[in-house]
N, C-alpha and C positions, 0 to 999 in steps of 0.2 A: 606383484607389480600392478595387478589389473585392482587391486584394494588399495595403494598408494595414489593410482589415479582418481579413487571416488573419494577417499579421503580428501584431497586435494579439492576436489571440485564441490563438494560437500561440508567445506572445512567451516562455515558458518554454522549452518545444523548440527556437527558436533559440537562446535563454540557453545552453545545454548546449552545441551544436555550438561558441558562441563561446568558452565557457568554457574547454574544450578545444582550440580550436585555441588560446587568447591562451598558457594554457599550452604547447601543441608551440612557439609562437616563442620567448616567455620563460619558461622553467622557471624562472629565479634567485629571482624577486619574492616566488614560492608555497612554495618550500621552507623545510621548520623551518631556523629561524634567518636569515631574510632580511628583508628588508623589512615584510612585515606578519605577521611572527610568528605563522604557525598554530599554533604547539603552544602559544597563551594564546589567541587571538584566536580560533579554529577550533576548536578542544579544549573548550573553557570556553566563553568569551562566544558564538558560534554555535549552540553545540549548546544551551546555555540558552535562548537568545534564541527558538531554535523551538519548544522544550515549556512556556515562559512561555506563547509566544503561542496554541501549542496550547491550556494551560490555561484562557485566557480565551476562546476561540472555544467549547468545548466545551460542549454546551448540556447537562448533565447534565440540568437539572431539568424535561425533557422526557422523558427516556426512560422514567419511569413508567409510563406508557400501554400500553409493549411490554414490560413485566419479564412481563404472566401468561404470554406463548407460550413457555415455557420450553423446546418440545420442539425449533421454529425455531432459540433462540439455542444448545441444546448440539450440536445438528445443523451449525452454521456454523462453532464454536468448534472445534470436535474437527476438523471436513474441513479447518480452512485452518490448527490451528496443531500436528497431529498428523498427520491422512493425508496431507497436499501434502508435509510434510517429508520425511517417511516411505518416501511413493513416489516420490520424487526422489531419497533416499537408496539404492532399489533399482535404479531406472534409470540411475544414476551409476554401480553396479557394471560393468553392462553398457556403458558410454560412456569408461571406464575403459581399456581395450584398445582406443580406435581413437585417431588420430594429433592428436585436438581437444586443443587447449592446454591443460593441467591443473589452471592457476591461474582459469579460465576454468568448467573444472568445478564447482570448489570454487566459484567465484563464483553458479554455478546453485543449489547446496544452499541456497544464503546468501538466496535467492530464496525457495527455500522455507521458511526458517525467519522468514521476516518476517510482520510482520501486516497487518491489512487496513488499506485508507488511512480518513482522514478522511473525503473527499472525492468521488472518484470512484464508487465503489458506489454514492454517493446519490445521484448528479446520475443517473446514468444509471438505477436505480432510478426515479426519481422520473421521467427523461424516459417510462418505456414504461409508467408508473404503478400499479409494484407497490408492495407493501408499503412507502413509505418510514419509517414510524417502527419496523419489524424494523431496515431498515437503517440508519438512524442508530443506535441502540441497539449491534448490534452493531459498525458501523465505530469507534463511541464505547469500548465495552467491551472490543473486542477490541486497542483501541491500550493500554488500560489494561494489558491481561493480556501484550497483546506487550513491554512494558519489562521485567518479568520472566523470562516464556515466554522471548522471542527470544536474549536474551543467555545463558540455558541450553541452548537447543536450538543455538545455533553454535558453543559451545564443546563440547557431545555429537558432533555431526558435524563439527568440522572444528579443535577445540582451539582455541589464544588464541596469541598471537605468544609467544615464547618470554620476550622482553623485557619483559613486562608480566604480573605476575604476578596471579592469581586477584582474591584480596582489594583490589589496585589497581584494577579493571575495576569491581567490583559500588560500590566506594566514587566512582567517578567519574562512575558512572550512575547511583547517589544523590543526588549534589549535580549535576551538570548533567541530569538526568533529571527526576526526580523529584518531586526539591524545588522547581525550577523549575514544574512541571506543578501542583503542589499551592498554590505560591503565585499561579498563574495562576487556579486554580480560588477561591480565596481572596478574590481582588481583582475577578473578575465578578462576585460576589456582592453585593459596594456599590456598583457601577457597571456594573450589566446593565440597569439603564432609557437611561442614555448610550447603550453600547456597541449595542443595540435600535434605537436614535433614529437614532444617526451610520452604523453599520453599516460600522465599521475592513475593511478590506482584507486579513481575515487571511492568507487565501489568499496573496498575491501579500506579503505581507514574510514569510512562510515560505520560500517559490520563489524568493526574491532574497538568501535570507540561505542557501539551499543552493546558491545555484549559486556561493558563495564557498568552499563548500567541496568541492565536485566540481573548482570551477579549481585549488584548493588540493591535493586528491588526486593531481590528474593531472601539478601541475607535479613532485611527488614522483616519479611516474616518467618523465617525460622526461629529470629530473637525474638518472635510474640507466640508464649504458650499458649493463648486463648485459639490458635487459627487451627483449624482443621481442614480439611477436604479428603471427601471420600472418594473414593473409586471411582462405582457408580457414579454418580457426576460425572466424571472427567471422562469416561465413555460414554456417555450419552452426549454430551457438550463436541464430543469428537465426532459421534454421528450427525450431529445438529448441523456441524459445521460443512462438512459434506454433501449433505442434503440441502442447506441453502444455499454453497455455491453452484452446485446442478442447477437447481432450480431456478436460481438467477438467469445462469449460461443459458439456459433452455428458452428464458420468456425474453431475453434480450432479442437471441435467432429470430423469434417466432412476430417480437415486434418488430426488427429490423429487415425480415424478409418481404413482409406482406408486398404485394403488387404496387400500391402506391404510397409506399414509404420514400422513395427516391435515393434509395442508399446501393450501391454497388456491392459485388461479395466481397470484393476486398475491404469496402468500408466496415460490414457487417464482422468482419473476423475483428475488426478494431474495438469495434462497439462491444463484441462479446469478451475479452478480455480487460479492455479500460473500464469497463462500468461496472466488472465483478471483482475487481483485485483491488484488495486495500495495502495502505504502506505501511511497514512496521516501523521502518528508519523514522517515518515523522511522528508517527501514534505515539510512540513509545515514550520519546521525550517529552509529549504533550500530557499524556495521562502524568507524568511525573509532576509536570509544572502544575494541572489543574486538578488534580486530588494529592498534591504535597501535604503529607504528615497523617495520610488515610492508612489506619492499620489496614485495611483490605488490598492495599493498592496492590499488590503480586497477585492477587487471585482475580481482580477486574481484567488484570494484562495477561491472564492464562488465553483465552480465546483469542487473542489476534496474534498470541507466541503459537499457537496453532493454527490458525486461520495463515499465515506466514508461509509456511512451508507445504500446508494443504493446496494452496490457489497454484504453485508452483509445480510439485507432482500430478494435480488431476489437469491443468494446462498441457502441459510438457504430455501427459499420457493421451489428450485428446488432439495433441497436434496434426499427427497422420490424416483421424478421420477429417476436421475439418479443413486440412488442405486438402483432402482428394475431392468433400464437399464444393471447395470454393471453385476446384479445379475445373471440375463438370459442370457446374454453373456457370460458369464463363464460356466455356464450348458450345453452351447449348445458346448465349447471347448472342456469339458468333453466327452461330449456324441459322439463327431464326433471323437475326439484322442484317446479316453479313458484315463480310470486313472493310468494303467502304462505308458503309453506313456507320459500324464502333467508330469509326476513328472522330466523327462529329460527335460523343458523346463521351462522359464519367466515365461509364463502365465499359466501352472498346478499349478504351484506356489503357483502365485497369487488366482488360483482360487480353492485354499484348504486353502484359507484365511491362510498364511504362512504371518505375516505383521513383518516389522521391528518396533523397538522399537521407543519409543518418544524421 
């Protein structure tokens, strides 16, 4: 029973392992031009289908509430879609000269030039009960900025397949990006009392309509003899990933605690999950659309098919300690200001657990 419930609540992360291996037995079915056609079906109707659905899940007309902390969202916005690139792009240098597989590197930079998820930041946000409407706000705003940001920033660090020229890319993340995303936001608008009532499944037909296109990816390289990857790589690429999400979570804390930072611990648990977690749901379709017809493209989307379910386990594993962190932090604001004095300020606030809504 207690294995039916992790299945269940897991059933993405096995998705992925089956998806891949259905691909290692049958490449033919997945490949452009076979059976189920990804270069219409995966290209187009897939990649719409997720930022439609995005656009209707997207609760814009909440985020209000968080647009005053302006100092929060430029602080989250700049760390995950300028410094993460950034300092991946210098750490690459250095990773460059050892024997790790190189389309695998490139797949790391790809990692960092993604944006935050929908999803994730807020649930685990929300579970240790920091600031959750900073993090809807920005997991919302920053998916907005990543359609534009990300597909500039992978073609600055890592160019576009050669076969697909400039003007194709931004015109095909127009109309399956986009315009999907903007008609999604369009059509919540006269049926967000519905959508409120029934509470659609967005999550899980996003998750089921990418793991058509991860099987899709991978049958592409099964059907090319020339790809290899070794082992090594793909553990060291696992340690890599690990290591820089720490190390990210770590320097977030340490700039968002200091004295005169001006951020509360509730804000600070926002900032350390929004500005460390990237999104797979948008990356994924996006590496499809801007390296279309890249023999390598499965092995660029190995690290963030990793980076995916790592941000989620070491979150989820570090949630206790920084809620007992945030906990005692707030006691001790009390106890040094007192409780009439929090209540004139952010962080009394925050720490009479005063939370905004979902």
């Amino acid at each position: 029973m207690r294995l039916l419930e992790r299945m269940r609540k897991d059933w993405f992360m096995i998705g992925i392992v089956l998806a891949i291996a259905g691909a290692k037995l049958e490449p033919s079915i997945g490949v452009n031009g076979g059976p189920l056609k990804p270069e219409i079906t995966v290209s187009y109707i897939a990649v719409a289908t997720i930022f439609f659905n995005s656009g209707l899940s997207l609760k814009t007309e909440e985020l209000t509430s968080a647009l005053v902390h302006l100092k929060l969202h430029l602080f989250i916005q700049i760390f995950t879609l300028a410094f993460f690139p950034a300092t991946i792009w210098l750490f690459l240098q250095l990773l460059s000269i050892t024997p790790i597989n190189e389309w695998l590197l490139k797949g790391l930079q790809t990692v960092g030039c993604m944006p935050p998820p929908v999803s994730s930041a807020v649930i685990l946000t929300k579970a240790v009960g920091g600031n959750e409407a900073a993090a809807i706000f920005n997991s919302a705003f920053g998916s907005f900025l990543g359609i534009v940001i990300t597909p500039l920033l992978l073609l600055l660090f890592l160019g576009s397949s050669s076969s697909v020229p400039f003007t194709s890319i931004f015109s095909q993340l127009f109309m399956t990006v986009v315009v999907p995303l903007i008609i999604g936001q369009i059509v919540r608008r006269y049926i967000k009392d519905w959508l409120e009532r029934k509470k659609p499944p967005f999550g899980a037909i996003s998750s089921s309509v990418l793991l058509m296109i991860i099987y899709t990816t991978f049958c592409d390289t099964f059907s090319n003899p020339n790809i290899d990857l070794d082992k090594f790589s793909l553990v060291l690429i696992l340690v890599i990933i690990f290591s820089i999400q720490l190390s990210f979570m770590l320097l977030t804390f340490i700039f968002s605690t200091r004295n005169n930072s001006g951020f509360t611990p509730a804000d600070t648990v926002a900032i350390i999950f929004c500005s460390t977690h990237k999104s797979l749901t948008l990356g994924i379709p996006m590496l499809k659309i801007v390296f279309a017809g890249h023999e390598h493209l499965s092995l660029i989307s190995v690290p963030l098919l990793i980076y995916h379910p790592a941000q989620i386990l070491l979150g989820s594993v570090l949630v206790p300690t920084i809620k007992s962190w945030m906990v005692s932090r707030q006691k001790k604001l009390l106890q040094t200001r007192g409780p009439l004095a929090n209540l004139n300020n952010p962080e009394g606030l925050e720490s009479l657990s005063i939370k905004f809504g979902h």
